[in-house]
N, C-alpha and C positions, 0 to 999 in steps of 0.2 A: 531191753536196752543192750542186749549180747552185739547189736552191730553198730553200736556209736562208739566214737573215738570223739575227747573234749580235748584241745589245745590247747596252752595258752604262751605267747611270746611275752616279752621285757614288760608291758603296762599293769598287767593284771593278775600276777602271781598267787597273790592272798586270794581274790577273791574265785580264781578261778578253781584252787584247791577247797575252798570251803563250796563251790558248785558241785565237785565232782563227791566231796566227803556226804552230801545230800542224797544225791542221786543215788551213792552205794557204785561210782564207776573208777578204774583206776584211771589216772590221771595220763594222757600221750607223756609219752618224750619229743621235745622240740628241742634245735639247736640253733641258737645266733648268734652267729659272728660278723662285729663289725670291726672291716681290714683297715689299716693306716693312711689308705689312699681317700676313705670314707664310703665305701662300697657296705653292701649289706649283703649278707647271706644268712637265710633260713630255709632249715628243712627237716625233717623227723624222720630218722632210722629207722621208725618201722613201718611195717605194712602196712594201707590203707585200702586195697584194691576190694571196692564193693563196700566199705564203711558208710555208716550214713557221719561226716565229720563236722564239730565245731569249732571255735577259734575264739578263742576270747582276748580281746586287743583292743584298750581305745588310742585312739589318736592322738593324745594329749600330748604336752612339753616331754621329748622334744617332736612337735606334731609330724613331722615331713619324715622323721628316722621310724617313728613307731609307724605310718602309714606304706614304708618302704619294705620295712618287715611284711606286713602283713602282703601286702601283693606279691612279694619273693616264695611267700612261704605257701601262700594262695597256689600260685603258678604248681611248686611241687607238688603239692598234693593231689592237684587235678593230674599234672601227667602221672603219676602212683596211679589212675585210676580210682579214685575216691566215687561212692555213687551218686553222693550228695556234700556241697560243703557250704555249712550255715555259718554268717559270721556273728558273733556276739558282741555288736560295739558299743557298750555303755555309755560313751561319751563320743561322739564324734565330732571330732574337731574338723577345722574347717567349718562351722555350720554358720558362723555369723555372717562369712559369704557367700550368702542366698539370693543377693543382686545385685542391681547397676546403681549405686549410688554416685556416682561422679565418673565423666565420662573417661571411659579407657579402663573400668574397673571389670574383672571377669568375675566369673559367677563360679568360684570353685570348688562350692559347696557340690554341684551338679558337674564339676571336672571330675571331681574325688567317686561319684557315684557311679561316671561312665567309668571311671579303670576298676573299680571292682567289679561291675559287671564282665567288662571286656576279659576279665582273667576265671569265669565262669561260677561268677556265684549264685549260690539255687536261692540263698535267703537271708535276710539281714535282720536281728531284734537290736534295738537301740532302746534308749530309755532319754525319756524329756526332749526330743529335739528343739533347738530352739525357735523354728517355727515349723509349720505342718506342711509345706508345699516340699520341702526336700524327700518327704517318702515318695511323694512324683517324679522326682528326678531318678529313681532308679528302674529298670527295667524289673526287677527280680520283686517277689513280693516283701514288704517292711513290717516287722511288728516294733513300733512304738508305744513303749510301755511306761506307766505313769510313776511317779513316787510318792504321787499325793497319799492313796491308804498307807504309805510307811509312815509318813509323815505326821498325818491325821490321826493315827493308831499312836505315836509318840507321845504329841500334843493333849490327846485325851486323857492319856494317865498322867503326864507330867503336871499340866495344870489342875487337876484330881488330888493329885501328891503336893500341891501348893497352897492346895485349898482355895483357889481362880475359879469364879464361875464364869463358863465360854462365854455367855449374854455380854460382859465385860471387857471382850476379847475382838480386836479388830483387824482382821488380816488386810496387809497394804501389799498394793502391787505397787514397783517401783518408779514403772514404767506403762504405757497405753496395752505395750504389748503382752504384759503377764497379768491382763484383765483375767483372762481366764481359769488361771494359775490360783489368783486368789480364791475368784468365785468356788474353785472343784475345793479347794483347803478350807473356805469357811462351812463349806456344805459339811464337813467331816468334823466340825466345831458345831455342836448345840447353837442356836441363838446368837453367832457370829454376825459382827457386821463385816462389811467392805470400805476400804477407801483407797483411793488412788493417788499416786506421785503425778504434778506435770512436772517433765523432766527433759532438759537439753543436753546434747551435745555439742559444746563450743569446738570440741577436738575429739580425733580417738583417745579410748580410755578414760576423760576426762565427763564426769557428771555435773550439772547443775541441776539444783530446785528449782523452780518457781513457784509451784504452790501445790497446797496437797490439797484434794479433793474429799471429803469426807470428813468426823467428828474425832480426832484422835484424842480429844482431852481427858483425859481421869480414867484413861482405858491400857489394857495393856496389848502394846504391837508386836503384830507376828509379819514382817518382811516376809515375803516368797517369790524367788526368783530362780531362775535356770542352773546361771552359771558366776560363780563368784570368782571374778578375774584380779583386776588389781583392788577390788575390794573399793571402788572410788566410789560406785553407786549406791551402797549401801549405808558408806560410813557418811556421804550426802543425805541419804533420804533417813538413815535413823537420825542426826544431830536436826535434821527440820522436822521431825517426827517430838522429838524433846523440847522444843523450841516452842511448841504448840502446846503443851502442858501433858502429854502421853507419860503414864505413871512407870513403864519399862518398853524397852524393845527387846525383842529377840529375830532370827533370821535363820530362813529357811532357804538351802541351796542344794540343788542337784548333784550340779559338778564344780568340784574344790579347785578350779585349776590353780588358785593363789600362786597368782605372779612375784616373782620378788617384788618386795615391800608391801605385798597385802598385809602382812602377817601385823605389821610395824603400825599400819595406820589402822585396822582393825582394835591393836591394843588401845588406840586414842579416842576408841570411840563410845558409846553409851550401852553399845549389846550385851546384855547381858547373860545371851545365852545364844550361841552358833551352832546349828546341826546341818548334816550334810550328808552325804549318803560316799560310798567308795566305790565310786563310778571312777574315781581316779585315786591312783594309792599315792598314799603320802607315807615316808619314814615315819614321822611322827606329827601331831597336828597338837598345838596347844590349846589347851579351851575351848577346844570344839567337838563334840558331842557327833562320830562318826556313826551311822545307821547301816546295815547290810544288803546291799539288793542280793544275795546269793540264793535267797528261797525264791523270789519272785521270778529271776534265771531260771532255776532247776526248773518251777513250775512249769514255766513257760516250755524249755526243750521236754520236758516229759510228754507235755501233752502235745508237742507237735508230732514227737517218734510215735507217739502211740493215738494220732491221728484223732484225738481231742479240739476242742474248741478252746481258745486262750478264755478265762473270765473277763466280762466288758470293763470291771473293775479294775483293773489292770493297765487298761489300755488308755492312752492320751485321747480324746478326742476335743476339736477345738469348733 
């Protein structure tokens, strides 16, 4: 590991020093400045020339300044002469525009992936994309990597420590789309079942039920979803999860982006227990039960420098 260099710009400070404190590396110096005119500048004093370099930056609030970082900072380090620069986006924002859903809409999910490309990057690991056709969109190779065994390694002790047997335990997707989502979380649950949200969108932001697919009565629910925004799909699909006779809910989220007023409608709601992973840092979170991907990182660039294979366990497949 004598030729890597790890970054990290404004999104991921915490967790990029607990990557580096794993590995045993010291940590780059980065600098950014944002001028009064709203300009960005990032770039790191030292020498990179022949490093193999990483970057750890997600795109979250505010998404277009943290994504402006990182291309500025990008750019530098290629003309430094860097020999490799791998990015580490835990959360990529931008990802829910992955198409054309009403005409005159772009696909900026695949904007966002041509300008990293175009500013010369060798590699990209993310974690949970919210769907699987965006690692297509980048020319460079993607590891998306999963949170489900954090998750599932959570769950197992915590309902252990509750005295819950899993057979009693039903993981709900919210939505058609985090079919998946569940199925990989109940596999990691003994004797789990499955059940499913139908769910509409009358507006952005804005969730409705119509009906849940599956036995949630006298069972206790586990929600598993992506990405927890304004908090509206959840605090929907747990009150018609209760509604149904389900003995507790709790909720499982990737990335925290909590909008203002998640936080607010979250407290109104029947969860009893929120985990999330710090794919996106927060000051402080209440009631919410934050997890680390910093080993699953480390793991991952260890075994790229040292020209290993990721474990499949790891890895999202859908």
């Amino acid at each position: 590991m004598e030729n890597v260099k790890i970054f990290s710009l404004t999104a991921n400070p915490l967790l990029a020093k607990e990557v580096c404190s794993i590995l045993g590396i010291k940590q780059g110096i980065s600098e950014v400045t944002h001028f009064s005119d709203g300009e960005v500048m990032a770039r790191s004093p030292e020498s990179v020339r022949g490093n193999i370099v990483y970057v750890i930056q997600s795109t979250a609030t505010p998404a277009a300044e943290r994504l402006m970082e990182l291309l500025v900072f990008i750019d530098g380090i290629r003309n430094a002469k860097a020999k490799e620069i791998n990015l580490v986006i835990p959360y990529y924002g931008f990802c829910r525009q992955d198409r054309v859903a009403r005409p005159g809409e772009p696909i900026t999910a695949k904007l966002v992936a041509d300008l990293l490309d175009t500013v010369g990057v060798s590699r990209v690991i993310t974690m949970d994309l919210h769907t699987p056709q965006t690692q297509g969109f980048f020319s460079c190779p993607v590891d998306d990597l999963s949170s489900i065994p954090l998750f599932g390694d959570y769950f197992r002790k915590e309902f252990a420590r509750l005295g819950i047997d899993t057979q009693d335990v039903v993981v709900v997707s919210p939505d058609h789309g985090s079919i998946h989502r569940a199925r990989d979380l109940a596999s990691e649950l003994p004797n789990s079942e499955i059940a499913i949200i139908d769910k509409r969108r009358p507006a952005p932001n804005v969730a409705e039920v119509m009906n849940v697919v599956g036995e949630v009565r006298g069972k206790h629910c586990l929600i598993v979803d992506d990405i927890i925004d304004t908090a509206g799909t959840v605090f929907a699909c747990s009150n018609a999860i209760v509604e149904r006779g389900a003995l507790d809910v709790r909720v499982v989220g990737t990335h925290a982006v909590f909008s203002p007023g998640s936080e607010d409608l979250l407290s109104k709601s029947p969860i009893v227990d929120m985990v999330v992973t710090n794919s996106i840092e927060h000051p402080s979170l209440k009631g919410v039960t934050v997890l680390s991907i910093a080993s699953m990182i480390a793991g991952v660039i260890k075994a790229s420098v040292e020209g290993k294979a990721v474990p499949d366990s790891w890895m999202s497949f859908y």
